[in-house]
N, C-alpha and C positions, 0 to 999 in steps of 0.2 A: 656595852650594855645590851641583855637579851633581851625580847620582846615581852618578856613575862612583866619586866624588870619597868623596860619603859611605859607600858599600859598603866601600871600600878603608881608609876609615877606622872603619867598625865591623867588618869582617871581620879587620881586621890595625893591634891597637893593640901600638905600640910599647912597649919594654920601655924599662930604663934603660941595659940591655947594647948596646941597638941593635939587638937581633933582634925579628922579628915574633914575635906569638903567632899561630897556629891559626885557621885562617878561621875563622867562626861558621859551625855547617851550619846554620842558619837562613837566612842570607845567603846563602848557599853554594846550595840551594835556589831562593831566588830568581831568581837569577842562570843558573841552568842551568836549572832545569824549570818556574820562573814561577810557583812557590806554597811555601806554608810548610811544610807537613806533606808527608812520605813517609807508605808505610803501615805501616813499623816503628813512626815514631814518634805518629797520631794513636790517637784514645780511643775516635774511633767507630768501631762493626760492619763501617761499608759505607766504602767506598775510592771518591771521585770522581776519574775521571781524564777530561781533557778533550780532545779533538782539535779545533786553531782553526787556521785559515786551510791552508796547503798543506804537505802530507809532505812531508818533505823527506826524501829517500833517499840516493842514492852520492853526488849530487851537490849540493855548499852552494850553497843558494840567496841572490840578492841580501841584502842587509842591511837592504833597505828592506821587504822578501817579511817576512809574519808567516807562521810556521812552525812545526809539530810536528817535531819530530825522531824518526825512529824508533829509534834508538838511546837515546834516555830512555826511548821507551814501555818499551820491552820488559823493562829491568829491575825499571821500576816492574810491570807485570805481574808479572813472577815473583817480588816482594818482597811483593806482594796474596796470592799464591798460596799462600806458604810459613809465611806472619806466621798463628797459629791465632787470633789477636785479629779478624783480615778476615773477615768473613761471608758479604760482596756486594760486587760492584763493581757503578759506576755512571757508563759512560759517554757524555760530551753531545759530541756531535760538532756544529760551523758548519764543515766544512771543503767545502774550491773543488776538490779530489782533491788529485792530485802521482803520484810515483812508484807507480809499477803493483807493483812484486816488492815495498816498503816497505811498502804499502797493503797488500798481501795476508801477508803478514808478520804485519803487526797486526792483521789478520782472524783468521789459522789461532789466534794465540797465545790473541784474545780464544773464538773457540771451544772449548778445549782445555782451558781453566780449571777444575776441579772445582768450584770453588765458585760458585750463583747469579752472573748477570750479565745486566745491563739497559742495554740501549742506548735514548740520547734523541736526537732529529734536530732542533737549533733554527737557526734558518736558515739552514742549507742542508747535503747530505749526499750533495755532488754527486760524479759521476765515481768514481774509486777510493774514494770516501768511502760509495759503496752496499754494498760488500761488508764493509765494515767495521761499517756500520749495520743489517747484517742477520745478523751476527755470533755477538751474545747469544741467552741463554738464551729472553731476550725483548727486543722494539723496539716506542719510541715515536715518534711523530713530533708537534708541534706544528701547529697547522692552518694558520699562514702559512708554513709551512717547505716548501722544495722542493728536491727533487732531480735529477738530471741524468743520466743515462743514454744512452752514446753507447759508438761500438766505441773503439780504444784507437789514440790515436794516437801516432807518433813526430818529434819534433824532433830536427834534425840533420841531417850529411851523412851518405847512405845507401850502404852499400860490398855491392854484390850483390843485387838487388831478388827477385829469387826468393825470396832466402835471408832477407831479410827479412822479407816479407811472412810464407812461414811461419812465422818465429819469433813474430809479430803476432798471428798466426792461433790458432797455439798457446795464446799466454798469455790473446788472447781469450774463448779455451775453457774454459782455468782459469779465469777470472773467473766466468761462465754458469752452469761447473757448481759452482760456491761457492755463487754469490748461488741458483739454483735447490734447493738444497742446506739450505740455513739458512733459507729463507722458504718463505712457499706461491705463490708465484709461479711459473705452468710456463714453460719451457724455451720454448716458442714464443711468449706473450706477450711474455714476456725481449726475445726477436730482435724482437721486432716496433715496441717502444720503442726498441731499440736504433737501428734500420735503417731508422726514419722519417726521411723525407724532406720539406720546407718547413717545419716547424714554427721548429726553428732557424735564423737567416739564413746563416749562413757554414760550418753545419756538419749531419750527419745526426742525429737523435738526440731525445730527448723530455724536457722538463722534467716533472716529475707534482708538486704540488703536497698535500701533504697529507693529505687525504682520498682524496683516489686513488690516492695512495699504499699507502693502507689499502685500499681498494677491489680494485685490482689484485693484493694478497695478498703486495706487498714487504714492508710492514708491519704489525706485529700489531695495532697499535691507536692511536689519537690518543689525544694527552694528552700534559699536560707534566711538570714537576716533580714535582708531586705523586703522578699519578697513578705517572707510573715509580716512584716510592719506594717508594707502597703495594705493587705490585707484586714489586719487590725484599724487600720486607719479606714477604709471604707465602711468595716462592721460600725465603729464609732458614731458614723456618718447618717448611717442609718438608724443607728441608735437614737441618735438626737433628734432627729426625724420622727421615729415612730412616738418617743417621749414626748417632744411637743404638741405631738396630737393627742396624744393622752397623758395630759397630766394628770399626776401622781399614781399614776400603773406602772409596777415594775414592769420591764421587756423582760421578757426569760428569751 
């Protein structure tokens, strides 16, 4: 039996009337977001949400494309946010980018969040996946994990080249002052990774690897699981902290 086959037969077991019963939203889960638990329904504090392979934004990508949807993130976001059981989120991004407005979306939502928030970079946290990885309250990256860093480009046929470019131009800028914004990274090393030339063969742009990724001041610290959890778990700490001193203030 394929998994199409089995879902359909544990999500929709037949009565004797001949009507279905009720997906299982366990199954249901699966099938749409690729895990078992929302943050209504787990037990623990902290909410992992994952970003893997490429956002997929306005436009559906192949079927064979492994993909985030940002239309799942975001409600799961605001179901972390609102659930008083969520403590902390915790998310591990391998994403390749995708959509620029989607990616940045799920940037502004994960900055916005009142509650702790720790972003992890495991192999790779490329393209629109930088602004999103620098996001959090706090970011980790893994020491073989690399990132990518290049201006934004467009696929497609192009209708008015002026007019395009500055809309490129534009949203470039919004990218810049995000990622400059949420990291210690200034505004002229930014362009400077950006706007490099030879390293990449076919295109401008800088891969930074890890540690230099640390170094450079994109991200706050190396380390993986572990360490981002401890970390999380302190922010938590003081969460509760500064919230019992002020009841009913969000902590941004």
């Amino acid at each position: 039996m394929d998994n199409e086959h089995f879902f359909q037969n544990q999500g929709q077991a037949a009565n004797p009337g001949g009507e279905t019963a009720p997906k299982n939203p366990v199954v249901e889960n699966i099938q749409q977001l690729g895990q078992t638990n929302t943050p209504t329904a787990g037990e623990s504090n902290i909410y992992c949400m994952t970003i893997i392979g490429q956002v997929e934004g306005h436009l559906v990508l192949p079927p064979q494309n492994k993909t985030t949807k940002y239309e799942h993130l975001i409600p799961q976001l605001v179901a972390a946010e609102q659930n008083p059981k969520i403590e902390g989120i915790l998310i591990i991004l391998n994403t390749v980018g995708g959509d620029v407005e989607a990616g940045l979306a799920i940037a502004e939502m994960i900055a916005t969040i009142s509650k702790p928030t720790v972003t992890l970079v495991l192999g790779g946290g490329h393209s629109i996946g930088v602004p999103i990885a620098v996001a959090a309250d706090r970011s980790f990256i893994v020491e073989t994990a690399t990132m990518t860093i290049h201006p934004i480009r467009l696929n497609g046929l192009v209708i008015g080249v002026p007019q395009t470019f500055e809309y490129l131009e534009k949203m470039q800028e919004r990218v810049i002052r995000f990622v400059t914004k949420h990291s210690h990274i200034s505004e002229q090393r930014f362009k400077e990774l950006m706007f490099t030339t030879g390293e990449l063969t076919r295109d401008i742009g800088t891969t930074v690897i890890g540690a230099d990724a640390v170094a450079s001041g994109l991200i706050d610290s190396l380390g993986g699981v572990g360490e981002a959890m401890s970390e999380l778990n302190r922010l938590i700490e003081e969460y509760r902290k500064m919230k019992a001193g002020n009841p009913g203030v969000n902590i941004q």
